[in-house]
C-alpha positions in Angstrom: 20.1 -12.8 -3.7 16.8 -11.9 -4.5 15.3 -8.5 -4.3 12.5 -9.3 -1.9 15.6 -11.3 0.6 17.7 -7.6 0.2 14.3 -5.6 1.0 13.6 -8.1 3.6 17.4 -8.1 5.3 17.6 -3.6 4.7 14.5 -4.1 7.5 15.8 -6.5 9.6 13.8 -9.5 8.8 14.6 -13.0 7.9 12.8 -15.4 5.7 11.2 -17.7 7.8 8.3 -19.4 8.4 9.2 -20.1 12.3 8.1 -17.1 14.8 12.1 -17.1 15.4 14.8 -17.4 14.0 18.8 -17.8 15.0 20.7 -14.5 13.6 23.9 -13.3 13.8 24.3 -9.9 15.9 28.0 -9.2 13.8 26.4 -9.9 10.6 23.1 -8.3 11.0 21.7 -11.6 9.0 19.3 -14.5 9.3 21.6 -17.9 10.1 18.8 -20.4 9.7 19.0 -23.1 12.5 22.5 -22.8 12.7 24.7 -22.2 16.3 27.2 -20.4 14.8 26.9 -17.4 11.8 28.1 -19.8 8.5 30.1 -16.3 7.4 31.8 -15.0 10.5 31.7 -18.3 12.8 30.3 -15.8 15.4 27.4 -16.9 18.0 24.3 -16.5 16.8 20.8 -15.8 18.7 17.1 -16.5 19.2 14.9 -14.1 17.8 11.4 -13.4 16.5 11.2 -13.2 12.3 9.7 -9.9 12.9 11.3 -7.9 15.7 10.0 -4.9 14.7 6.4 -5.8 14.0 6.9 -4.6 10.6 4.7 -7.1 8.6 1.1 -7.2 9.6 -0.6 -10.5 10.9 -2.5 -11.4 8.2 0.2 -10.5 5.1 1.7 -13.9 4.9 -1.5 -15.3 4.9 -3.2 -12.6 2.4 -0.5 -13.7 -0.5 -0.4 -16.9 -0.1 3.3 -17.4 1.0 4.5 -19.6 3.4 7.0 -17.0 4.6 7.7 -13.4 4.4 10.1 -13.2 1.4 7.5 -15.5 -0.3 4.5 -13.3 0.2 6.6 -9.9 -0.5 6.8 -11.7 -3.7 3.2 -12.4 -4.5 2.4 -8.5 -3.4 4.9 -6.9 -5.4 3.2 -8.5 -8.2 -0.2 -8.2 -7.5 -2.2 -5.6 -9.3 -1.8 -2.1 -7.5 -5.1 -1.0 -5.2 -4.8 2.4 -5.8 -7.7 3.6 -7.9 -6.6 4.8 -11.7 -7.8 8.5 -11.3 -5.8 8.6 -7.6 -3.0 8.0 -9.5 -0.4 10.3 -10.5 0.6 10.6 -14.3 2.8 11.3 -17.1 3.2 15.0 -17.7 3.3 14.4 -21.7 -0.2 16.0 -22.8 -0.6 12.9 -26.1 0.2 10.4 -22.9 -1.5 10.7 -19.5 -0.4 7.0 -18.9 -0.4 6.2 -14.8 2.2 3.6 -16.0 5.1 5.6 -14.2 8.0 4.6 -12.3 10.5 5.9 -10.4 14.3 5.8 -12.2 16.4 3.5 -10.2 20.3 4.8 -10.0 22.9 6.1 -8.3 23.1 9.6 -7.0 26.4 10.0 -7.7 26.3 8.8 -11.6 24.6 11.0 -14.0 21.5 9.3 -16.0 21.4 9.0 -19.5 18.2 11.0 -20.0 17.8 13.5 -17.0 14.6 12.9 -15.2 13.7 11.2 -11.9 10.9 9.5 -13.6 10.3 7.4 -16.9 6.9 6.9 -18.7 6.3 2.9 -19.2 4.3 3.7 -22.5 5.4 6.9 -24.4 9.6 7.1 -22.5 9.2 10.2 -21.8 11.6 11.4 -18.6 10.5 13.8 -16.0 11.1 15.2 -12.5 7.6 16.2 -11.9 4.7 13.6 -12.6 1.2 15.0 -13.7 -1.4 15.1 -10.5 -4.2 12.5 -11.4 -7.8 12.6 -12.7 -9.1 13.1 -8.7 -6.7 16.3 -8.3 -7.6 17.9 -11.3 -11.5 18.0 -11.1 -13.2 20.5 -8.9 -16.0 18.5 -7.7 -18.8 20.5 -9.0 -21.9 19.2 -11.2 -21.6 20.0 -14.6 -25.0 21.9 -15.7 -26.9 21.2 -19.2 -25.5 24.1 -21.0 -21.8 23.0 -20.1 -22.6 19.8 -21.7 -24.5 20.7 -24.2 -23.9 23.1 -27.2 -27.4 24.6 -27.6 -28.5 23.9 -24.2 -31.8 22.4 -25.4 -30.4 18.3 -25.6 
């Protein structure tokens, strides 16, 4: 199974490009057009793709998918929108790198490098990423003689 198809069933949603869909109330799954669940034999029922209104109107569309799981796709690899300096960073002072992520696990099993984050470009671990570029400036105009040594550039 496919990691968009387990992020799509952990919300309730089947892969479809029909408004419903038949799904099995035992299983908690998507059944396709099927009558009966194919894994428990049980009953299935109508349904909207979406009962929770979850995905917006337009996402399908907006990714070019011609169903949900399809379009989750295409946005998990789309460029992010967040702008660089909103972004959080490395904490390593030769790095800086926005190129973070989030250590996948269990809870219950100890990492091999403590840390709840990992550095894409230096692998550095952390707990506590580096505020961005927008946190860190105070918003106040610089004046010539900050900029400039002598004060007479």
């Amino acid at each position: 199974m496919s990691d968009a198809m387990s992020t799509l069933r952990d919300f309730g949603l089947d892969d479809s490009t029909r408004e419903t869909v038949q799904w099995c109330p035992l299983c908690d799954r998507g059944a396709g057009d099927a009558d009966a669940c194919p894994a428990c034999e049980h009953a299935t029922v109508t349904r909207r793709a979406d009962p929770l209104g979850i995905v917006p109107p337009d996402f399908i569309a907006a990714y070019g998918g011609r169903s949900i799981a399809d379009a989750l796709r295409a946005a998990e690899r789309a460029p992010s929108r967040t702008p660089t300096d909103e972004m959080k960073r490395c904490p390593n002072p030769e790095c800086h790198s926005v190129r973070i992520r989030i250590k996948p696990g269990d809870p219950d099993r100890a990492q091999r490098r403590a840390g709840d984050y990992t550095c894409a470009e230096c692998s550095t671990h952390f707990d506590t990423p580096a505020p961005s570029r927008e946190a860190c400036r105070d918003h106040e105009q610089a004046t010539l003689d900050e900029v400039s040594p002598d004060g007479d550039d």
